[in-house]
N, C-alpha and C positions, 0 to 999 in steps of 0.2 A: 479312293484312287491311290498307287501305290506307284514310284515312278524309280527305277533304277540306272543309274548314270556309271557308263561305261567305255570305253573304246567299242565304237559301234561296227559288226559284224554287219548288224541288221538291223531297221529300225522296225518295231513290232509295235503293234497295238493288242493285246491282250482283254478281250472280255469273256469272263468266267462269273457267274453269282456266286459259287460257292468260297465262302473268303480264304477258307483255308486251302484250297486247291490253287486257287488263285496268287497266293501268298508262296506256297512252294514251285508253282511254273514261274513265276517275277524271277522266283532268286533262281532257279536252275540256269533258264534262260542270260540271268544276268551273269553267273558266271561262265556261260560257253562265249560271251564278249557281247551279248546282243543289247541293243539301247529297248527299253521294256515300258509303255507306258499302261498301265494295266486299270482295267474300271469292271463294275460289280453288273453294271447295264450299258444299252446299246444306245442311250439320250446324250450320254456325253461324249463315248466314241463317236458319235454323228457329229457333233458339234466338233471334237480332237479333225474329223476326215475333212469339215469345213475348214479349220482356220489355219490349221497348221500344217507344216510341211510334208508331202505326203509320205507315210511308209511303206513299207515292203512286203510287209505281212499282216494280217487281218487274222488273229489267232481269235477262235470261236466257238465259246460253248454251243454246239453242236443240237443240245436239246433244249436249249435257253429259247420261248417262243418269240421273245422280243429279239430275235436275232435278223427275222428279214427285213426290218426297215435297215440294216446295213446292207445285206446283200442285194437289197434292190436299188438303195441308195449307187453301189459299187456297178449294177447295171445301166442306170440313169446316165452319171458320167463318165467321157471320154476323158478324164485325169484320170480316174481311178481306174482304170481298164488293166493296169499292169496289175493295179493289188492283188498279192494272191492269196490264198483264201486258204485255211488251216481248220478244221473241223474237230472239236477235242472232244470223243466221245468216251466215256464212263466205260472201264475200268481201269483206261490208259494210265500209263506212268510217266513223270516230267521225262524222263528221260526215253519212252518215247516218242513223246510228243516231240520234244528235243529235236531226234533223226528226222521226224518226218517234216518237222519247219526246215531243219537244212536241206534235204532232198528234194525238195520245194525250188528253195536258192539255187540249187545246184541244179535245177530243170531235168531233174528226172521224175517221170510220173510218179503221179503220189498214191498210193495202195491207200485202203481204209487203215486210219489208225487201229480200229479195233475189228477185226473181222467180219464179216457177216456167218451168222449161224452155219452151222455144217450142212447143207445141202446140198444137193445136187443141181439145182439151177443156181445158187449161190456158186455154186463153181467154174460152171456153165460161163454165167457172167463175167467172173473175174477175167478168163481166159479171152473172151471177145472184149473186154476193157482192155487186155492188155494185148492184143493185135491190132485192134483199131490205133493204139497210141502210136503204130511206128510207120501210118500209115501217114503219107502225103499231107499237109491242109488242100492243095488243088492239084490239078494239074492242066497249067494253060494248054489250051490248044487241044484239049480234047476233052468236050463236054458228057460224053456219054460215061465217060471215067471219073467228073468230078462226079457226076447224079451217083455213082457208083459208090464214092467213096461217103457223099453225105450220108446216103440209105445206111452204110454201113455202120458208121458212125451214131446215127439214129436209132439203128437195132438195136446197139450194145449197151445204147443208153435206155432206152426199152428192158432187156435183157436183165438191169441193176434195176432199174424199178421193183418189175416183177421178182427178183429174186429177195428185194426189202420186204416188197407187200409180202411174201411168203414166209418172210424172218419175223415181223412183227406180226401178224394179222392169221398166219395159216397152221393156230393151231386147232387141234380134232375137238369137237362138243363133248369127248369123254374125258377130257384132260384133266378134269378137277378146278378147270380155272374160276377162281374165287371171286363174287366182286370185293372192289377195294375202293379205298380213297383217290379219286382221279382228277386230275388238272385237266380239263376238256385243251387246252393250250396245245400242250403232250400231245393228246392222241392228233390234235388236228396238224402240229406242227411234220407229225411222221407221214400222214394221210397228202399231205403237199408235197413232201418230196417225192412219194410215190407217182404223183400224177404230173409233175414237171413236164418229164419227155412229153405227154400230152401235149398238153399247153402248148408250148412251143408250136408257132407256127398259126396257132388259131388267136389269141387274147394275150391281153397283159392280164397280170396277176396285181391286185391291191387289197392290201390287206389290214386289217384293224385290231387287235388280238388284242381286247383287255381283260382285264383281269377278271375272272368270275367265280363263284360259288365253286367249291369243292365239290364234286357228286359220286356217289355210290356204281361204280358200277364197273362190267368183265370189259377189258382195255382192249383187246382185241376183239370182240365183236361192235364196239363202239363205233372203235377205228374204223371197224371195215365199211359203217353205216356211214361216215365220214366221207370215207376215201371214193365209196361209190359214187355220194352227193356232189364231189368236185368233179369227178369224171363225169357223171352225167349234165354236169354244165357247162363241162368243156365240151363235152359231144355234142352239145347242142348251138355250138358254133360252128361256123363252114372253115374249111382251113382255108389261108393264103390273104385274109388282111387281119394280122393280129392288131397293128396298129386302132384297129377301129372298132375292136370288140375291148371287153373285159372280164374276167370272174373275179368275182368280191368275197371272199370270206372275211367275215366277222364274230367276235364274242360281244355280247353285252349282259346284264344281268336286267328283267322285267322288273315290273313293280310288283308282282308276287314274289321275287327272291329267286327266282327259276335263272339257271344256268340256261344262256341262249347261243347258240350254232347259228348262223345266219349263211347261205352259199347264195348270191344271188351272178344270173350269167345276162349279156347282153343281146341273148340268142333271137329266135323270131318267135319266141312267146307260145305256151301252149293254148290251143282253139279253144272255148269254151266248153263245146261240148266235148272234150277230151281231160277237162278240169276235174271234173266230178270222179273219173275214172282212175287216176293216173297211180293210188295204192292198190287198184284190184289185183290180185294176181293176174298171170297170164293177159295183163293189157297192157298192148304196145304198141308205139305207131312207127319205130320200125323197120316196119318188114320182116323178110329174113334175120336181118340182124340182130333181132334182139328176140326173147321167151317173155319179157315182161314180168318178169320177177324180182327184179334189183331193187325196185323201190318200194313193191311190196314187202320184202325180206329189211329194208330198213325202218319200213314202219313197226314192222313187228317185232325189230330190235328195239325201237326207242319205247311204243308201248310195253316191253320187257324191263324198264329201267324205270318202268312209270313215269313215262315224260310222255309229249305230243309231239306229234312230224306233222306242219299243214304247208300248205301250197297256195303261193298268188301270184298269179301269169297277167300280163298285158305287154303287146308287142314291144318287141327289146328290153324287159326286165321280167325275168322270173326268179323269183325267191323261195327257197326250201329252209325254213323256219324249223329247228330243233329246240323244243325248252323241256331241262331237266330236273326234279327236285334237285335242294340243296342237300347236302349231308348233313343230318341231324345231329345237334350238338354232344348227344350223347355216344354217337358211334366213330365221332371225329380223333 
């Protein structure tokens, strides 16, 4: 922990793991006047958001998985409801990061520190994130205008999902993409932000991220076996009592050494005689709404990684179980 004493601008909490990134945002920061108490993880910022007086900023390695026991912590309580929340994502410079903690302070909306990919719904989004921002929070006295302006507000958060899932996750099977050394953390940490907007409205989100096995394998189609597994147990809650549902993701490592994915939702449980079925292709229950592919396409990605996808349903708990080899010591 790294603490710099100042004439306070701002009182910041800084957590970053890499020390050296870490060590240049303390001093930048320390010299624009800001009070900086900076940590390598989010166990002792939890413990800094318990005891001590609260700050102003919540500066955040962005792709650190141990980062949402703070930001759920920061949902939980009504103190921390003002903290605002700084995302520092990789390739950033102190000194943007800098601008965008002041512009924070100074309540102007905050653009992604580092951009999202050049796309075209990538742009799409931005432009509905930044209309929505200038739009009302209500307007008493006429309810057809607030529903109006939540929806809206809902799309554009919609709109940045979809344009993440397509920045990380939507590249072509010709692309050369290599497997590599993967922190399952990583992909599952991006596969959550994707599915948020979901969530909302339907479940609380609890989560357990520990540490697991390095594995072999293409980061984007991982992800995307991922990101489909949370949405499919977010679907499979009814929207409008989130209070009384939950989706659970978890990491654990088994007693063969296998990196484990756990997504478990509190929905009404798959029937039995729909158990057997639920990786066939084209089987779905539905209706219109779905082709029944999604979860055959992620069994087919994890048996591609040489790992297992299995399923266990009983009313209000269904678990989709991923376990992956570990990377072998010689390719590590």
């Amino acid at each position: 922990m790294g603490v710099i004493e100042c004439v306070s601008v701002a009182r910041i909490i800084l957590v970053e793991a890499d020390a050296q990134r870490r060590g240049a945002l303390a001093e930048r920061l320390g010299k624009a006047g800001h009070s900086v108490v900076a940590f390598a993880a989010s166990e002792p910022a939890l413990e800094q958001l318990a005891a001590a007086e609260l700050a102003d900023v919540l500066l955040l390695d962005w792709w650190m998985p141990a980062r949402w026991p703070l930001l759920l912590e920061r949902e939980r309580h009504a103190r921390l409801a003002g903290l605002k929340v700084v995302g520092i994502q990789r390739p950033a410079e102190p000194d943007e990061i800098l601008s965008a903690v002041e512009a924070i302070l100074a309540g102007e909306p905050l653009a992604p520190i580092v951009p999202l990919r050049q796309h075209p719904l990538a742009r799409l989004a931005a432009r509905l994130s930044s209309l929505t921002a200038r739009l009302p929070d209500s307007a008493p006295g006429h309810p057809e205008l607030d529903a109006a302006i939540a929806l809206a507000r809902r799309g554009a958060a919609r709109a940045e999902a979809f344009a993440r899932y397509a920045a990380t996750f939507g590249r072509s099977r010709g692309g050369g993409d290599a497997p590599q050394p993967i922190d399952l953390r990583r992909i599952l940490s991006r596969a959550i932000d994707l599915a948020l907007p979901e969530l909302e409205g339907r479940a609380q989100l609890n989560l357990s991220l520990a540490a697991v096995p390095t594995v072999m394998a293409r980061e984007w189609e991982l992800g995307h076996a991922c990101y489909h597994l949370i949405m499919n147990a977010t679907q499979a809650i009814p929207e409008g009592a989130p209070g009384e549902h939950r989706v659970e993701v978890a990491t654990s490592t088994d007693r063969a050494g296998f990196a484990v994915v756990e997504v478990i939702d509190s929905g009404p449980g798959i029937p039995l005689e729909h158990l057997a079925h639920v990786f066939e292709p084209f089987f779905t229950t539905k209706g219109g709404r779905g082709v029944g592919l999604g979860l055959y396409l992620c069994w087919c990605t994890v048996a591609a990684h040489e790992g297992q996808l299995t399923v266990e349903s009983t009313p209000g708990r269904t678990s989709f179980r991923i376990a992956l080899p570990p990377l072998g010591p010689g390719l590590a």
